[in-house]
N, C-alpha and C positions, 0 to 999 in steps of 0.2 A: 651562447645561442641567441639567434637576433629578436625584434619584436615584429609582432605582426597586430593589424584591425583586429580586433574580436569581435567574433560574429553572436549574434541574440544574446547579448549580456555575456559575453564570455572575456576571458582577460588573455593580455598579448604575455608570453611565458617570458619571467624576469632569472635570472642565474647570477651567482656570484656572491660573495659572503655578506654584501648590502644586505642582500635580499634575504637572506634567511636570517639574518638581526633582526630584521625589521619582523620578521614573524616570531621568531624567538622572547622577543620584548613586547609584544602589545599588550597593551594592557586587556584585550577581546580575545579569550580562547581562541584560538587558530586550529586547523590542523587541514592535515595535505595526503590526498590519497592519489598513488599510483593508478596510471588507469594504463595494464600489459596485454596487447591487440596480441596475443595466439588463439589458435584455432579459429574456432566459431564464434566462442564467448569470449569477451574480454576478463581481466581478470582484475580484481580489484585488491591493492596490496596498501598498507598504512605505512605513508612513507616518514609524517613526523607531527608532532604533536610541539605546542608552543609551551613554556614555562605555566601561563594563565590556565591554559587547558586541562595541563598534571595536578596545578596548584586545587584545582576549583573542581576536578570532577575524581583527583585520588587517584587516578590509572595512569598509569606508564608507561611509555615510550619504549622499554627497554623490553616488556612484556608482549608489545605489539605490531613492532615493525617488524613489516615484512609479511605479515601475516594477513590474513583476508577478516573479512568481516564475520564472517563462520566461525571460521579457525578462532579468532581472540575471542568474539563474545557468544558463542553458540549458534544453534541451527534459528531458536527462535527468533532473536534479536539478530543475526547479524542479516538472516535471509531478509528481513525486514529493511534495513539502513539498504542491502546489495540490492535493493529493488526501488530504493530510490535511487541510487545512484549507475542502477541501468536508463531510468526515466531522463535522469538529468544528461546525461551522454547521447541519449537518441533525440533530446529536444535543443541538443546543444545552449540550452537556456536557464539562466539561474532559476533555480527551486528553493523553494520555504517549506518548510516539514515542520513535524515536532516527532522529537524520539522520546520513550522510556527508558531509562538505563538503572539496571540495579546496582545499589549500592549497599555497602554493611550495613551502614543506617537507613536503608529502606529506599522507596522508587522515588528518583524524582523525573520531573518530566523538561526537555533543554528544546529550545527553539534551534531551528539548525537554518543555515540557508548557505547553499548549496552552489558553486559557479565553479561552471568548465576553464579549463584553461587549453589554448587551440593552439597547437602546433602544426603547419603547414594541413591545413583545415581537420587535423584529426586530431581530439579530445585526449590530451597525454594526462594531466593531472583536474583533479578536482581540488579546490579550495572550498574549505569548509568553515566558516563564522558560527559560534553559537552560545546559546546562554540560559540558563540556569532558569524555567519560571511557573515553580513548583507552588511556588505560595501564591502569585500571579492568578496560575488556574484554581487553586485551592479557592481563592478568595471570589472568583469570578463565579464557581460553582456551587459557593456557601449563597451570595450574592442572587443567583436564580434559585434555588433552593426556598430564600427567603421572602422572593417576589411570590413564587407558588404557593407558598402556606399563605402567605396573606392571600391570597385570591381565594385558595380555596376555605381557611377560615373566614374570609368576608361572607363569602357564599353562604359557607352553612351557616351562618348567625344573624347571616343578612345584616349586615354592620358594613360602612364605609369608614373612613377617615380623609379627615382635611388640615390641611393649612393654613393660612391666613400670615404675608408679611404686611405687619398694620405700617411699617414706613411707606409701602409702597403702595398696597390693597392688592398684590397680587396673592390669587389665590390658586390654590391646587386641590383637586379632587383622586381621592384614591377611585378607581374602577369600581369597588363596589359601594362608591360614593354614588357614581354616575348612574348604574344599575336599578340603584333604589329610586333617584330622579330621574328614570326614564330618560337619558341623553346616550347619545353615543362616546365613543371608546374615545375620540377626537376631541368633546365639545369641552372645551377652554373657559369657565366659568367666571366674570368678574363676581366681585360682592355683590351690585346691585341685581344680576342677574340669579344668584344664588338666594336670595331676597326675596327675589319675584315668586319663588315658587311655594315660598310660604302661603297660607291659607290668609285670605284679607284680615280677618279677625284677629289670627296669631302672628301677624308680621310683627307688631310693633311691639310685640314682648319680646321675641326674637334680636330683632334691632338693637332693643331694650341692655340684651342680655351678652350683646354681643360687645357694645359702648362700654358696658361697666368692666368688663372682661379687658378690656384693651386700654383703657384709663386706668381705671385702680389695681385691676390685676385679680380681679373678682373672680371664680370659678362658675361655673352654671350647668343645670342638669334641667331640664325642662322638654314636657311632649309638648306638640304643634301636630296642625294636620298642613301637608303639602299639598300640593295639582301637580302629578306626574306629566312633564311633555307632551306622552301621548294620553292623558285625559281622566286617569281614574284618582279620588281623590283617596290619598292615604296619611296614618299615624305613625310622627316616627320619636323616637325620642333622641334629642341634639344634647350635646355636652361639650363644653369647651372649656379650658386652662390657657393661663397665660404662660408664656416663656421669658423669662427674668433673665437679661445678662446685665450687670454694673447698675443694679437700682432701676432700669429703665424695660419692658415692655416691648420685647423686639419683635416677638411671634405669637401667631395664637396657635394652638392644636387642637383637634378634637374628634368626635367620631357623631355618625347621624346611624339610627337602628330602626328599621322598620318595624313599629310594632303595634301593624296593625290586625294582627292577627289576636295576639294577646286580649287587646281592645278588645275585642270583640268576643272572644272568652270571659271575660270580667266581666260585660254587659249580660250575658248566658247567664254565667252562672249569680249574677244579680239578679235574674229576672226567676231563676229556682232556687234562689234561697227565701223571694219572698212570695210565691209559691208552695214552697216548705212550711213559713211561717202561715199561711192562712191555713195550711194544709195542719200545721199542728194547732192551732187556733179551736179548728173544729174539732179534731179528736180531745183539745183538753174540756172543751165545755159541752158541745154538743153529746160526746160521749160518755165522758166522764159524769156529768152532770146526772144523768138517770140512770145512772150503775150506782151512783151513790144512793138515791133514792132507794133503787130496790137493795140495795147489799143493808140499808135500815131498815125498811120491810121486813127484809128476812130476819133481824136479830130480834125483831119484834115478835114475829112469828114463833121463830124458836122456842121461846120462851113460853109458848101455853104448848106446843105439840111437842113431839117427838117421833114423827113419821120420818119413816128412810128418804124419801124422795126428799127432803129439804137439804138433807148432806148435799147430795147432786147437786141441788141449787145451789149451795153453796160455792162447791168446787166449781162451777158454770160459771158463779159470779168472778170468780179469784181467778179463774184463767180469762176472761175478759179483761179484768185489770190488768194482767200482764201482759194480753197483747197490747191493751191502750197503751202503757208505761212504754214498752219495747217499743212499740211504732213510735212515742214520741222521741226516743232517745235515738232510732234511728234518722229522722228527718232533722233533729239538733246535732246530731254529730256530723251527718253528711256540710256543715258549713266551714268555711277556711278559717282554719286560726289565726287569732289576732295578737292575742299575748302568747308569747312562748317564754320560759327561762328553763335555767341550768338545774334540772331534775336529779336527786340522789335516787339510782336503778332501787339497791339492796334494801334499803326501810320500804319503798314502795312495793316489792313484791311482794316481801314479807308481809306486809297487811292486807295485799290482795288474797293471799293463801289464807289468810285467816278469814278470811268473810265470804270463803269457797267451802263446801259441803267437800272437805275433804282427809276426811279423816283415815282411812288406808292409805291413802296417797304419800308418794313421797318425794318432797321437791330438793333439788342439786342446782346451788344459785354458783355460774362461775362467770361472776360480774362485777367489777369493782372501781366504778367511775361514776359516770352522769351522762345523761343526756336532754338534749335542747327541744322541751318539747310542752305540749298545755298538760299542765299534773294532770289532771281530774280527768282528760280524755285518757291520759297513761294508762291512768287505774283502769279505764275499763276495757284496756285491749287487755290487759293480765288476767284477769276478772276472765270477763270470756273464756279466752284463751285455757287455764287451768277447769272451767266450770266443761268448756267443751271434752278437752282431755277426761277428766274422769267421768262425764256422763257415757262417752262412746266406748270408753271401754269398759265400763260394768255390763253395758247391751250387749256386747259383744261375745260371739260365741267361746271367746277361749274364756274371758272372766268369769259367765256359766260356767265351764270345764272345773275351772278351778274351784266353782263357788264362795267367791270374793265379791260384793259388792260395786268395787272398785277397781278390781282388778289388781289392787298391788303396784296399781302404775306408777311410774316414774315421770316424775316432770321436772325436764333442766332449762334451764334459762342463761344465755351466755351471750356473747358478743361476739361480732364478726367487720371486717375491716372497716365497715362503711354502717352500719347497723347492730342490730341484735337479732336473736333467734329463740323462740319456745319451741322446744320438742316434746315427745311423750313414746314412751316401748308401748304403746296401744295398740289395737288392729291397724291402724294409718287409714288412709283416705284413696280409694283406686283413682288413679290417673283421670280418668274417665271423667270423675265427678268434680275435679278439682277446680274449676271455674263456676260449676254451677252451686258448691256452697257460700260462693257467695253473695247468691241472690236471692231478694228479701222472700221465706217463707218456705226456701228449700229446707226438709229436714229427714234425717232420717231413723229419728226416734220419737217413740210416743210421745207424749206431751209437751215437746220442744216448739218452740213457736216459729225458731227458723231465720231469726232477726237475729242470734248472737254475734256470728260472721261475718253478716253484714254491716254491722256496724265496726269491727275491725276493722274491714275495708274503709269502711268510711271516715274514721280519725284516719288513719294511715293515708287516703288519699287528702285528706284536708290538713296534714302537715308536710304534704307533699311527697309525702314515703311510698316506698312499691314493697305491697306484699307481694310475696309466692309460697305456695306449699310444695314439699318434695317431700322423700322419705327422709325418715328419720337414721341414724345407725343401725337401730333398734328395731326395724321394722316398722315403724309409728310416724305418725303425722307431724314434719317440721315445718314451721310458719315461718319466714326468713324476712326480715326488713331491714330493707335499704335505702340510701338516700340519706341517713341520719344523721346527724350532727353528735360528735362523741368527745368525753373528753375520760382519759384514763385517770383510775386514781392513782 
């Protein structure tokens, strides 16, 4: 059969046993499909597969010739391969696809590319090159996967990262480097330019910090305030390491975090801790000071009378002191803790139970480790927490029923993945109220001052922990904290 031009990337048809060696042996999968003009539709037949082809995709020549793309690989697959190589026959022009092909060992995905070959201008055969590039896209698609988390982890943390090659000074900024310094998606940052936008006062630590990092191999963690581009001044905290390859200082890395939000919480809550302090300042002297006077008065008194009304006075004076007490311990505990260590739970509960009015009561400790926390505040989320439990349910109407003081309650104390838990079979706490017991002065029994909860909250939020209350199994009040640092025994 002779040759002919090939029209839009098409090849002139070669015959003769050259010809099919040369396809036989390449080392590039091959394969050649029939292309039979009856009817309407042409019909697409697998005229032959190359050694590489069989070798590299497992399927068979002996399985396939002659048959259509249907017929060999099903309706789903093959309609799919018959629909490009109806495209490539009516554009008479090489095509590049990608196909899926199942295999025992599971899908890979093969680049194909796709050329007519023209016999007296009409498409007899397709030649078909292709290849194997399952790891290719795998890697390409781990690769975008990896660019996404880091944008959207820069985003929510508000954290960039940078580069820095100290041979050369060129530097690179990650996107949510640029974000933070107000630049656009484009702006190509040298050093001296990354520099500039330091705050005049904090440049030259930065500089500083940046020299010893690149000379000796120093590490550094340091805040600076910037001047964002477009104008507003913010806190961010910069951190850079060296990269060591043969003894020498080739790269620096690092990340810059805006945190000026924090700043500005820290300033807050400085400004209500000493707030706090002038605030318990007055309660301890102002207050305290003539409760003392009179609570001596009265013992004076006592002592020539014996009138009823001085009880009163009495019990008047001693519930003053406890609020004074409670109110201080709640404006001391609302402050963030400073020291924390490795707390043993089990000796700590246990002496909180004992310095709790709880004698019907009965505690079920399933806890056997430590946690990372200030003792003294420990003590008094337990303290509470069991005083609460068995005040609310001696009140309660089923303790009445039963005529128990205490109600027989049950108090367990256990661990949870991230925390620990106090429960209690009490009457529990309705939904309703569960946010307002913790605000200072809520209470819902007689002589309660309404401060014991809130000061759970308040260790809890000053060692950074999240309370919540739900039901217990038992029907009763469970207090859940999380956030905790735990170590099992």
């Amino acid at each position: 059969m002779g040759e002919r031009e090939p029209r839009a990337g098409g090849l002139s048809e070669t015959t003769g046993d050259a010809y099919r060696t040369i396809v036989d042996y390449a080392g590039q999968p091959l394969f050649l499909v029939d292309v039979v003009h009856t009817g309407d539709a042409p019909r697409f037949e697998i005229d032959r597969f190359n050694l590489a082809y069989e070798d590299q995709t497992g399927l068979s020549l002996e399985d396939a010739r002659g048959l259509t793309p249907r017929e060999w690989l099903g309706d789903d697959v093959g309609s799919t391969l018959e629909e490009k190589y109806h495209e490539c026959l009516e554009t008479q022009a090489r095509l590049r696809y990608e196909e899926r092909l199942e295999f025992p060992s599971g899908t890979e995905i093969w680049e194909t590319t796709l050329t007519p070959v023209l016999v007296d201008g009409e498409v007899s055969q397709l030649v078909g090159t292709t290849r194997e590039v399952t790891d290719r896209r795998r890697a390409r698609r781990e690769r975008t996967r990896s660019r996404d988390l880091l944008r959207h982890t820069e985003a929510l943390a508000n954290t960039g990262g940078w580069e820095l090659d100290v041979r050369t000074d060129a530097l690179r900024w990650t996107r949510g480097t640029r974000r933070i310094f107000g630049v656009s998606a484009s702006f190509e940052p040298t050093l001296e330019d990354a520099l500039a936008f330091y705050h005049p006062d904090d440049r030259d630590a930065i500089r500083d910090a940046i020299d010893r990092c690149r000379t000796d191999g120093v590490p550094y963690d340091l805040e600076a305030r910037i001047v964002r581009a477009d104008g507003p001044e913010r806190w961010v905290r910069s951190r850079g390491a060296a990269v060591v390859e043969d003894g020498a200082v080739h790269t620096l890395r690092g990340a810059v975090q805006d945190v000026t939000r924090t700043r500005r919480q820290e300033r807050e809550l400085g400004r209500q801790n000493e707030r706090l302090a002038a605030f318990s300042r007055v309660v301890s002297h102002d207050l305290r000071n003539p409760l003392n006077v009179a609570q001596g008065a009265l013992s004076v008194v006592e002592t020539d009378s014996e009138h009823d009304d001085l009880e009163q006075i009495a019990a008047a004076l001693d519930r003053m002191e406890t609020i004074v007490d409670e109110t201080l311990a709640l404006a001391r505990e609302g402050q963030a803790v400073a020291d924390v260590e490795w707390v043993d739970v089990e000796p700590i509960v246990d002496d909180c139970w004992q310095l709790v009015d709880t004698t019907a009561a009965t505690l079920e400790l399933e806890v056997d480790g430590r946690i990372r926390a200030d003792a003294d505040r420990l003590r008094h989320v337990y303290e509470n927490l069991f005083r609460n439990a068995v005040e609310h349910s001696s009140t309660s109407p089923r303790s009445h029923a039963r005529g128990d003081d205490s109600a027989g309650v049950t108090v367990r104390v256990g661990t949870l993945e991230d925390g620990f838990f106090v429960e209690d079979d009490g009457p529990g706490i309705p939904a309703a109220e569960r946010e307002a017991i913790f605000e200072p002065g809520y209470t819902t029994g007689d002589g309660n001052t309404g401060f014991g909860l809130p000061i759970v909250r308040r260790i809890a939020d000053a060692h950074g922990w999240t309370v919540t209350v739900t039901d217990g199994p038992a029907g009763g009040a469970r207090f859940e904290f999380s956030g905790v640092e735990l170590e099992n025994g």
